[in-house]
N, C-alpha and C positions, 0 to 999 in steps of 0.2 A: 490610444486604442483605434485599430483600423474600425471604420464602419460597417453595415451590413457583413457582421459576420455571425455567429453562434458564441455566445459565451463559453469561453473554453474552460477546461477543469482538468489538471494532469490528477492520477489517480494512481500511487504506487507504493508497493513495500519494499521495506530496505534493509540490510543488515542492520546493525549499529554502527560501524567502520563505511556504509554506504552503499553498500553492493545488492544489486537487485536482482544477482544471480551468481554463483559461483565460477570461478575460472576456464569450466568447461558450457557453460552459457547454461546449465540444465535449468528445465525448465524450475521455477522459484516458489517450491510450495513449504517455505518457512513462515507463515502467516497463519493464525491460530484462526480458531471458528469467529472468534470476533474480528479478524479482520476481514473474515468473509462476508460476515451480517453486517460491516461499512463500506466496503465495495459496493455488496446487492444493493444496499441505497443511494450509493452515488452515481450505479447503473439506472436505477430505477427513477432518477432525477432526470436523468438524461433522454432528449430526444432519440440522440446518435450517440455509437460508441466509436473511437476511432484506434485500431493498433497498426503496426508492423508487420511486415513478412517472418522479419525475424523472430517475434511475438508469439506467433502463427504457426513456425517452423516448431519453436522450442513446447510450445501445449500440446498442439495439433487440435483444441478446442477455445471456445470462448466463455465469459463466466453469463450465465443467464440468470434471470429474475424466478425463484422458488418460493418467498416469503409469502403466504398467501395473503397478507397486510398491504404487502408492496403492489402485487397482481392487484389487490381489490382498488388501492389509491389510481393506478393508473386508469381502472373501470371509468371510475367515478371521472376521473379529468375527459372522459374518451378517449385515450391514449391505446394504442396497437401493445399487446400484453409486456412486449419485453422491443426494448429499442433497436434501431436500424444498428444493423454491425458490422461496421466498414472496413476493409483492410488496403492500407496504403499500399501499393510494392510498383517499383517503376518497370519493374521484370514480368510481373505476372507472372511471375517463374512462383508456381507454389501445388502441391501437390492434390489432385481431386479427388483421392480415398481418402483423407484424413478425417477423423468426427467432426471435426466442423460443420463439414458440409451434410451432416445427416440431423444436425441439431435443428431445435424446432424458433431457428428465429429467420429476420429475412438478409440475407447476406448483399453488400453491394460491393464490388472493385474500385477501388479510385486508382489510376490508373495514366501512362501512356498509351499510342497509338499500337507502339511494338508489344506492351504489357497485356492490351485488348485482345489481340489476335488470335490469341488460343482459347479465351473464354466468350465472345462474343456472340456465338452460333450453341452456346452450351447454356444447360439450365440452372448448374449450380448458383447462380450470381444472377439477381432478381433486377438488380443493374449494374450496369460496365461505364462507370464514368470515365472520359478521358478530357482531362484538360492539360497543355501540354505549353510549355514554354518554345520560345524558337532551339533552343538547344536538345531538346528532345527531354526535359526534366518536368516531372508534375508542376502546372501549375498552383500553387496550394492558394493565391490568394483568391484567385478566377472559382475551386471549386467549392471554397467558404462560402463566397459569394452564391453560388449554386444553394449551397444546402439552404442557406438562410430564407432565398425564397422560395423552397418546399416547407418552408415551415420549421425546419430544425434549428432552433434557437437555441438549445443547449446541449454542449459536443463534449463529451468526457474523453480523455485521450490516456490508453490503456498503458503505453509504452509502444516500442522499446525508447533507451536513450538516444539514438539517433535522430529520432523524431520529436522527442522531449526538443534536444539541441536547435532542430530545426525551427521548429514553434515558437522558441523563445528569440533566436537570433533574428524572426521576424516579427518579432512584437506580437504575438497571436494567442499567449495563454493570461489568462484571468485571474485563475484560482491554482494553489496547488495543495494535494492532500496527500503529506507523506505519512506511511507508517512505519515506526522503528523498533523490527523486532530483535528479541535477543540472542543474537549470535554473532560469531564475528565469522565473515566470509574469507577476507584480506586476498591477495592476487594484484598484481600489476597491471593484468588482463582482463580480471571480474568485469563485469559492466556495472558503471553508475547511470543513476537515476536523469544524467544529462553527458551525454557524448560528445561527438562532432571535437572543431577544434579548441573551444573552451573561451571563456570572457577573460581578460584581463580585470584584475581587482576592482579599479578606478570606471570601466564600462561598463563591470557588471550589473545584472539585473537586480534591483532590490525587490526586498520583500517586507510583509509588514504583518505580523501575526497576529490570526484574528482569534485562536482557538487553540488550546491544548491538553488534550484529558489523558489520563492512562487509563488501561481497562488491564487488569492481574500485570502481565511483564511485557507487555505492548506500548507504545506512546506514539499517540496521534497529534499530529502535528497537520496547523490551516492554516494557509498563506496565503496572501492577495498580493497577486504581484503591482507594486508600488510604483518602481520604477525600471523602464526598459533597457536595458545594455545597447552599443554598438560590435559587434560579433570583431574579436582582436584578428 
């Protein structure tokens, strides 16, 4: 595990066949009220949330803290009511009517220098991080580094698989909490819950389960990632 970073936690629901959205990407509201009351807690765990443009694109919102148990737990810790809500995009290409940005949390950009440009002078985004590789790509280890010393110690990471993939092929996620609801998506194209270009068997990332309940036709599934792959 790299150092000085946030405990990371993927957080996602899934078909049963794996799909975390159907073949036209809509956005993925096949997840029953309980899966919404283990989200809001493992929002409500979290310092930072962190998604996707593409995330972003397909909601045009993010999930917030409503439980008034949850709001009152974070009183008590001194916590800000509902956590930092980050979106990854190397474009900044992302639209500034959508609800997101009318929602009542504090939004930041992680971001490039060309991703900045159009939000930097604007008030939607409470902060514009840019950390930036020499090729012009996010640097992700440089802005973990960042969060951890503001204080965000633990980063739940919303989706998409793009970013799943990334996370893991650098060693960066902790915890995984998949849920498996009943339906079958199927599609060649659907997205799964890890993209990018995929692990070979033998380099794959292991896992080691810590937890598995079902609640009516739902089954929640906890994994602590054991061991880390080298990306094929």
């Amino acid at each position: 595990m790299m150092q000085h970073r946030p405990h990371t936690t993927v957080v996602l629901a899934m078909s049963a066949d794996g799909k975390i959205a159907d073949f036209r990407r809509s956005p993925a509201r096949f997840g029953s009220v309980n899966d919404k009351i283990h989200l809001g807690k493992q929002i409500a765990a979290s310092d930072a949330v962190l998604f996707g443009a593409g995330t972003l694109h397909a909601y045009g919102t993010t999930m917030t803290i409503t439980q008034t148990i949850l709001l009152q737990q974070r009183k008590i810790a001194n916590q800000h009511p509902q956590p930092v809500h980050i979106v990854i995009s190397r474009s900044g290409n992302l639209n500034p009517d959508i609800k997101f940005f009318r929602q009542p949390v504090r939004r930041w950009l992680l971001t490039t220098s060309l991703g900045a440009y159009f939000w930097q002078e604007r008030s939607e985004f409470e902060e514009v991080l840019v950390f930036e590789t020499p090729n012009q790509e996010i640097d992700i280890l440089a802005a973990l580094k960042y969060l951890t010393n503001l204080q965000i110690n633990r980063l739940a990471i919303l989706g998409g698989g793009q970013l799943v993939a990334s996370f893991l092929e650098s060693n960066l996620i902790d915890e995984i909490w998949l849920t498996i609801c009943p339906l079958i998506l199927g599609g060649s194209i659907a997205p799964s819950p890890v993209e990018g270009t995929g692990f070979l068997s033998n380099l794959a990332p292991k896992l080691q389960l810590l937890e598995v309940s079902t609640i009516e036709q739902e089954v929640f599934l906890h994994y602590r990632i054991q061991e880390s792959g080298v990306r094929s």
